[in-house]
N, C-alpha and C positions, 0 to 999 in steps of 0.2 A: 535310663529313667523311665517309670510307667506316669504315662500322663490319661486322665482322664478326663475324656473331651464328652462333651454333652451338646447337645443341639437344642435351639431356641424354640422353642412352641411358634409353631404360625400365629399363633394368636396372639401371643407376645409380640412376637416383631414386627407382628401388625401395627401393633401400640405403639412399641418404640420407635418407626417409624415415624409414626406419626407424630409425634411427641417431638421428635427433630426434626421435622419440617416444620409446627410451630415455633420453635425457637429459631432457628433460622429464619422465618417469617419478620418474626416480631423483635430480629435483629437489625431489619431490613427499616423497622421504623425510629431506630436509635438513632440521635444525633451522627452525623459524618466526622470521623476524625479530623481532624487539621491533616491538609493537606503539605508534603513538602515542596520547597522551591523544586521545582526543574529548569534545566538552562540544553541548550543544543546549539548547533551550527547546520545552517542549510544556504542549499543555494537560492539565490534569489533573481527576480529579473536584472538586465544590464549587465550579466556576468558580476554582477557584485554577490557578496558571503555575506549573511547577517546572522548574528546571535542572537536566538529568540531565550526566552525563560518565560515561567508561570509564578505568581509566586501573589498569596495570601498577605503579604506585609502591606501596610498604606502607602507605600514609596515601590519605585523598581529598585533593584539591586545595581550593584556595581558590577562592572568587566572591568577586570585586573589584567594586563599582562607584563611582559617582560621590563619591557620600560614604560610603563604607563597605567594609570586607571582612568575612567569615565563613566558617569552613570548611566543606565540603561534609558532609554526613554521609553513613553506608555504609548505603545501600540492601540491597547483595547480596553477599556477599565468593565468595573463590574456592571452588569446589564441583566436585565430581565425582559426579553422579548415574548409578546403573546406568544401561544400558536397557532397555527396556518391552517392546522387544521381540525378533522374530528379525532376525536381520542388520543390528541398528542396533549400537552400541557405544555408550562411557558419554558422557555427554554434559559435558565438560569445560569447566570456565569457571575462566582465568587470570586477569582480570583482576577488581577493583573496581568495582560500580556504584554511583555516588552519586546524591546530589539534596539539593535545599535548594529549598525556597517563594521563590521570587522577591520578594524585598524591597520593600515598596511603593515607586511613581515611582521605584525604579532605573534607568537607561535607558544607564548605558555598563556594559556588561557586558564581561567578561572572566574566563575560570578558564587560569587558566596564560599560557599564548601566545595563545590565542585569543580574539579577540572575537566576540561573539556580538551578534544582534539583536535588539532588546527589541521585548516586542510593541506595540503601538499600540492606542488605543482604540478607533478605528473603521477597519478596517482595508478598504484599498480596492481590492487587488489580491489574490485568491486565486488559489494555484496549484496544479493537482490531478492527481494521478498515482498511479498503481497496478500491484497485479504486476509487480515490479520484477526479481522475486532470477530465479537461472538456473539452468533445471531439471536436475536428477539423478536421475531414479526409474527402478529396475532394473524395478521392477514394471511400468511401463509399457513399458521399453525407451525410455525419453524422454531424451536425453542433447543438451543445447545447448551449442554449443562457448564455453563459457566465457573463454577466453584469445581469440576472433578479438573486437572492437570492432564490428565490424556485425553482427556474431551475437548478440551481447549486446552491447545499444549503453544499459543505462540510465548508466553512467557519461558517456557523452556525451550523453545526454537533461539529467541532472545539471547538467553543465557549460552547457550551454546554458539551464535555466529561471532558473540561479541570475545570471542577468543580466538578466531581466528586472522585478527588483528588488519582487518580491514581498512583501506584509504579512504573506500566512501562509501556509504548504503544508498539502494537506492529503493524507496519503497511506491510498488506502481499502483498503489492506492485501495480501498475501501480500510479504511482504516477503521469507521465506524458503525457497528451494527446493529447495539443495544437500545432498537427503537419502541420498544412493548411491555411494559411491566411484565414479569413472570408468573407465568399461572400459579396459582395458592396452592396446588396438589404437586408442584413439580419442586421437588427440594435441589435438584442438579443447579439454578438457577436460584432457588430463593436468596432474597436480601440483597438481588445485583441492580445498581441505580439501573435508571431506565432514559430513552428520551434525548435531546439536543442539547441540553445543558455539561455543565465543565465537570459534573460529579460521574455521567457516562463517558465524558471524553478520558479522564481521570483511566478509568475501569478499562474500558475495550483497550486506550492506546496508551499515555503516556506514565501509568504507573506499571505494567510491564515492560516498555520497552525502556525503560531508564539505563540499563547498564550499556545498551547499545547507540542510546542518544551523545553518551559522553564518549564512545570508545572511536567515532568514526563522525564528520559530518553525514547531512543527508542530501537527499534529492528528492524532495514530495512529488509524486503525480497523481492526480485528481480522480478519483471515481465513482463510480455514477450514487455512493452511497453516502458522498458528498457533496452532492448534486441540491442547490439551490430549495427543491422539495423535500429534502432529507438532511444533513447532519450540514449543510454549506455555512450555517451560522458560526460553525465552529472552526468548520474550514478556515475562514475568512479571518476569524478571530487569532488562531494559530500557526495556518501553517501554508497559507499563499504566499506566493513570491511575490507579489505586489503589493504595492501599500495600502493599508484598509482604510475601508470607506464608512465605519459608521455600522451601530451595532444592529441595525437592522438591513444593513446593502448586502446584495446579493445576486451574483455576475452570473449565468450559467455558461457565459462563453469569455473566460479570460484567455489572455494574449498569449501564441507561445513563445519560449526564452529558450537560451541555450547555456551551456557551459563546457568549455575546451578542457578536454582531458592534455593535450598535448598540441604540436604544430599541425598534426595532424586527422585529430580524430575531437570530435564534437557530440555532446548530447544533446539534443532538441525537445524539451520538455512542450507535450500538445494537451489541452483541454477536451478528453473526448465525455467530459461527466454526463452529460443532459440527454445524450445521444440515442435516439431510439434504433426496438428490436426490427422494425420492418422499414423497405427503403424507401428514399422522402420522396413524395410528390414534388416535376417540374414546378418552377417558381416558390418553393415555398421558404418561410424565412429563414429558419435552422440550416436547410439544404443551403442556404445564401450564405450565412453566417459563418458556416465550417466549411466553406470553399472560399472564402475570403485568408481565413485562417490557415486553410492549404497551400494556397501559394505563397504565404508568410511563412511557411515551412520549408518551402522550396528559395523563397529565398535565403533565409537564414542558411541553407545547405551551402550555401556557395561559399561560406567562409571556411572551408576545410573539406578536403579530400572525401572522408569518412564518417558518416554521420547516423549515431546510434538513434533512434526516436521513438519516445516513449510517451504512451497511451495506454488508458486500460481498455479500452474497448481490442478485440481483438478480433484483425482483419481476414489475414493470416494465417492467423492460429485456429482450429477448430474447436469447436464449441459439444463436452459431454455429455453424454445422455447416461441413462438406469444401466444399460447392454454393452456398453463401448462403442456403439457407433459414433463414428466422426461425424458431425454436421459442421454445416458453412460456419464461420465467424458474423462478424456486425455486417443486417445487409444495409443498417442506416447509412452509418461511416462510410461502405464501403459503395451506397450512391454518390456519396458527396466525391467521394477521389476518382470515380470511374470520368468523371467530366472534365477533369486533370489531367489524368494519367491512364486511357482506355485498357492496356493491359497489365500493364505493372504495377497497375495505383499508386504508388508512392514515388515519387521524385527521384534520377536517378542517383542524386548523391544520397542516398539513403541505403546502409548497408545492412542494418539490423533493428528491429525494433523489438522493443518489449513491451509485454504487455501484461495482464491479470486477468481480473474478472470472471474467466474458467475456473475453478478452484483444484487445479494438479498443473503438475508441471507439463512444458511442452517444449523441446525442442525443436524446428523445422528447418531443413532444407531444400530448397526447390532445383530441380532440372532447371526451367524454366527461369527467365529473368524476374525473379522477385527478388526482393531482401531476406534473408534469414531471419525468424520470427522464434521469440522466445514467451513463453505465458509463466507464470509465476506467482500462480493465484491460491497456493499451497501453504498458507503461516499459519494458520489458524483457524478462519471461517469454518463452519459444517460442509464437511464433502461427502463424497461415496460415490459420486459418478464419474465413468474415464475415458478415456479413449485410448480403442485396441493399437497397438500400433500396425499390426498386420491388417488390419483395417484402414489404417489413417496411409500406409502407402497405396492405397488403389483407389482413394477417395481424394480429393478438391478443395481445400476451405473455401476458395474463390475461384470463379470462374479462371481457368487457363492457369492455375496455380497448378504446378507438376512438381508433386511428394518425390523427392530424392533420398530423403536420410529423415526418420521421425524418431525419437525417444520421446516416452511419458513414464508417470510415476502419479498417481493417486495416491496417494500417502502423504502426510503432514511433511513440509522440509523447509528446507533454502536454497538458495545457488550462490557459487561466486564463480567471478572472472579474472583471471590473470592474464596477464599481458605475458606471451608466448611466442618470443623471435619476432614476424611480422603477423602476426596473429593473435587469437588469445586461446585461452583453454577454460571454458566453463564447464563446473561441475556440482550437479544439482548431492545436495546431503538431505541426512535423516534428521528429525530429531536431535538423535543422539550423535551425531556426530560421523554415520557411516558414508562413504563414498559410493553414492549408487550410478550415476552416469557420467560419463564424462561425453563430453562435445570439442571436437577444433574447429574455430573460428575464423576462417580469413576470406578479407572483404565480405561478401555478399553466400559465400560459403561453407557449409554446416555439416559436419558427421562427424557423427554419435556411436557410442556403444558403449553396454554394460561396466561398471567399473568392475575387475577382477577385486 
């Protein structure tokens, strides 16, 4: 077949260009569709499960299960909070947020149309992801095209973990980052809400992660993009494990909680949102605050051998730059635990922690008595900077932290963990579904290498 192909006049597609950045513009000022119900399962404090849901109706919905129904009760209702500050606007919330305590051995779940997955006792597949939502900061000049799928691909990260039939996700946070209107010249981005209200929470988080909310309970951990200054209203409203406080409260330092995988291994979910880049001044109250919470981590550690603990600030893990050089982790955090723990910072029942906030994957092992540290800040967010690993073994996150085994991957992905003999096997994926690292797990030690 002879086909004849013609090219567009620059001056043409000047136009039309343009011409589709106003209609996307000015799709941008169209009423918001009706939103639908969403419903999930996460962990909450106390070691209790609650089922949250979002839902537009005047009433909460019902949870159904196997022998039983009960209606959800209202968490949060609809709120219109000022804002705090300049150039944000008020932070609007349409919808309902419910929850109800998970009824003991429920296990066919459903609220509305949806079924949901009940958790499991010893659950044998985690699946781990972070920094998902898609940046908006004028302050930075940071605008990721939002409407392109490869630019923002956690909706297809999404779609792809939620097959591989996971027990629990655990996501270590910035879920939210659509804080700036989109420039009028940038069409990647035109028409995406903007802001702390439920129409960006909607956008950045819970209308792509839907197939993954039902397919697997969760594990929220807090990060600094939910942090009381930034998206915590919604946090609050959504997706803390404690009970809320009222449509304008907002904690920067909640409590940490835990959840037993088995008799012998534990999560310790910690608060590092508020946490600053440089280390705290003697006496000061933050520094007070998170070594209070520290030793409330150490003791929660003593209820189990094995204890996973998760943060997004990363201690640890080292922090990218433009070149790949490795630099230090959090030096705020990691004043607060040096007055704890002077070499090992973290308590000794602590064998791994994970973390986010870097945006590529990390995995670490140390000579040296640390915990095996994992970063997982690769769902979505705008990346591009890495860290070399031939770099990252002759380099330090922390003082006296000695590189054994490092794998990275800059590129968009996930990880999950299997439970392997007395160990586990974590292995970071593509997008699409490729196996690129695999890691062995056991206690407090970590090696890595390329997946064939």
């Amino acid at each position: 077949m002879n086909l004849l192909i013609k090219t567009v006049p620059a001056r043409l597609a000047a136009v039309m260009a343009a011409v589709m950045a106003a209609f996307l513009a000015a799709c941008a000022q169209l009423p918001l569709q009706a939103i639908d119900d969403q419903a999930w399962v996460q962990a909450a404090a106390g070691g209790a499960w609650m089922v949250r849901a979002n839902t537009a109706a005047a009433s909460c919905p019902t949870l159904s299960w196997e022998s039983g129904a009960l209606p959800m009760r209202l968490r949060a209702g609809p709120a219109s909070v000022p804002a705090s500050q300049a150039g944000a606007k008020p932070a609007v919330f349409t919808q309902r947020s419910c929850e109800l305590e998970l009824p003991a051995g429920a296990r066919q779940l459903r609220v509305g149309s949806l079924e949901l997955a009940a958790p499991v006792a010893e659950p044998r597949r985690l699946l781990l992801l972070g920094d998902t939502g898609c940046r908006m900061k004028a302050s930075e000049n940071a605008f990721q095209d939002c409407n392109d799928p490869a630019a923002w691909p956690y909706a297809a990260v999404v779609r792809r973990a939620a097959t591989m039939q996971p027990d629990l996700v655990i996501h270590v946070g910035d879920m939210h980052y659509r804080e700036s209107p989109c420039p009028a010249d940038r069409a990647g981005c035109a028409g995406s809400p903007w802001g702390y209200g439920d129409d960006a929470w909607q956008a950045d988080f819970f209308a792509p992660s839907a197939p993954l909310l039902k397919a697997a309970p969760w594990v929220m951990v807090r990060g600094n993009h939910e942090s009381c200054a930034r998206a915590g209203l919604g946090w609050f409203r959504y997706l803390d494990a404690h009970a809320w406080q009222g449509p304008e409260a907002c904690e920067d330092f909640t409590a940490p909680f835990v959840l037993p995988l088995d008799a012998q291994t534990q999560l310790i979910v910690f608060d590092s949102s508020a946490v600053v880049n440089r280390a705290y001044p003697a006496g000061d109250a933050a520094l007070q605050r998170y070594q209070a919470q520290l030793r409330q981590v150490e003791q929660l550690s003593g209820a189990r051998p094995h204890n996973f603990l998760l943060h997004h600030h990363p201690v640890l893990g080292f922090s990218s730059s433009a070149d790949g050089t490795p630099r230090p982790g959090s030096a705020g955090l990691r004043s607060a635990m040096v007055t704890l723990h002077p070499q090992r910072y973290y308590p000794p029942g602590v064998n791994l922690v994970m973390n986010g906030h870097e945006h590529l994957f990390e995995a670490i092992g140390f000579a040296s008595d640390h915990p095996g540290t994992l970063v997982l800040g690769n769902s979505g967010s705008a990346n591009g900077w890495t860290v070399d690993e031939a770099k990252a073994l002759q380099a330090q996150p922390a003082p006296g932290a000695v590189v054994q085994s490092v794998a990275t991957y800059g590129g968009y992905g996930f990880a999950t963990l299997d439970r392997q003999g007395e160990g586990w096997l974590l292995t970071e994926w593509s997008v699409d579904g490729k196996a690129l690292k695999r890691c062995d797990i056991v206690g407090s030690k970590v090696s890595c290498q390329d997946s064939p």
